[in-house]
N, C-alpha and C positions, 0 to 999 in steps of 0.2 A: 446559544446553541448547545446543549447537553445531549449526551450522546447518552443512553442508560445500557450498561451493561451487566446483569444481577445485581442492576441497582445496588450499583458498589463502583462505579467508573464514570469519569470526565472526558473528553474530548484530548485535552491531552494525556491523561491517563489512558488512556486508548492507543495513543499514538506512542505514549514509549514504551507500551507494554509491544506493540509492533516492534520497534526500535530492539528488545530485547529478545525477540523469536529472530533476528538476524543477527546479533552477536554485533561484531564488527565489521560486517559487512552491508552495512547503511547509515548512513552520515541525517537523515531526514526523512521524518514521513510527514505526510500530511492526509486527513482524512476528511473527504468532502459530499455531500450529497447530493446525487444528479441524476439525468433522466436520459435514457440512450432517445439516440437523434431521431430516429423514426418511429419507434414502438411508444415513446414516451414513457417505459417502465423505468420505474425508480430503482435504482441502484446506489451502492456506497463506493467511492474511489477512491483505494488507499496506493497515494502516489507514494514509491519508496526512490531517493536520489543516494547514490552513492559517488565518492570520491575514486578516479582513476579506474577503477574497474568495473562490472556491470555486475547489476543485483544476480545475487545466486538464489532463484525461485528453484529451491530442493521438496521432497514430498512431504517431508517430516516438517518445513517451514509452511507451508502449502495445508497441511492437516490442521497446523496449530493456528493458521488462520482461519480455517471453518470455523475451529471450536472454538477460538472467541465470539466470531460474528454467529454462532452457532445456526450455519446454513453451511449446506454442500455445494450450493449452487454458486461459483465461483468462476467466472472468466479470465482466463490468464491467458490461454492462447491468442488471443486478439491483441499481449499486450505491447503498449510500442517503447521499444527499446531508444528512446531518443538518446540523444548526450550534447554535450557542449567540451571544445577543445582544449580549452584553458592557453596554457604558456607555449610558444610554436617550438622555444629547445627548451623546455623541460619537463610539460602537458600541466605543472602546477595550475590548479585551479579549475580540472578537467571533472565533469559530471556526466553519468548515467544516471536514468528515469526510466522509472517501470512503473504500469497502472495494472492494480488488480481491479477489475469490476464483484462486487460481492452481490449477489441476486436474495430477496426473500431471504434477509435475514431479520433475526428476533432482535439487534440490536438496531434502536432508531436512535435518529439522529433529530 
């Protein structure tokens, strides 16, 4: 599964280049290809998981994911904030998840 972006990126290149528009505020991406439930339009879902605190989707992280996926068309408000608790006295091992849906982008997967 290669993901071509100015046929110059890998699938994991993709993904830490994700990794590095959030600094240190993402422990994991993942980026996967799928089809929303009823329209069947294809979309890209770049799941971002972070440790102890919830992803910070700011505008300037938000823009610099258009211009990679180099599409505007970008669903975040639908996106679900899940988490898992970790340690019950000390929340070790606690996760937050965020899915961006990327719409008509030039980068395929």
């Amino acid at each position: 599964m290669e993901i071509v972006v100015g046929l110059k990126m890998n699938k994991e290149q993709l993904e830490q280049e994700i990794k590095n528009i959030f600094d240190r505020n993402c422990q994991e991406v993942l980026v996967l290809n799928k089809k929303t439930f009823f329209l069947r339009k294809p979309y890209i879902a770049v799941k971002i998981a972070n440790q102890y605190d919830k992803v910070n989707l700011t505008i300037d992280r938000l823009q610099k994911i258009s211009d990679l996926f180099e599409t505007e068309d970008i669903d975040f408000t639908s996106r679900s904030d899940e988490s898992s608790p970790g340690c019950d006295s000390c929340g070790y091992g606690s996760a937050y998840f965020s899915e961006i849906k990327i719409f008509n982008s030039k980068v395929k997967i």
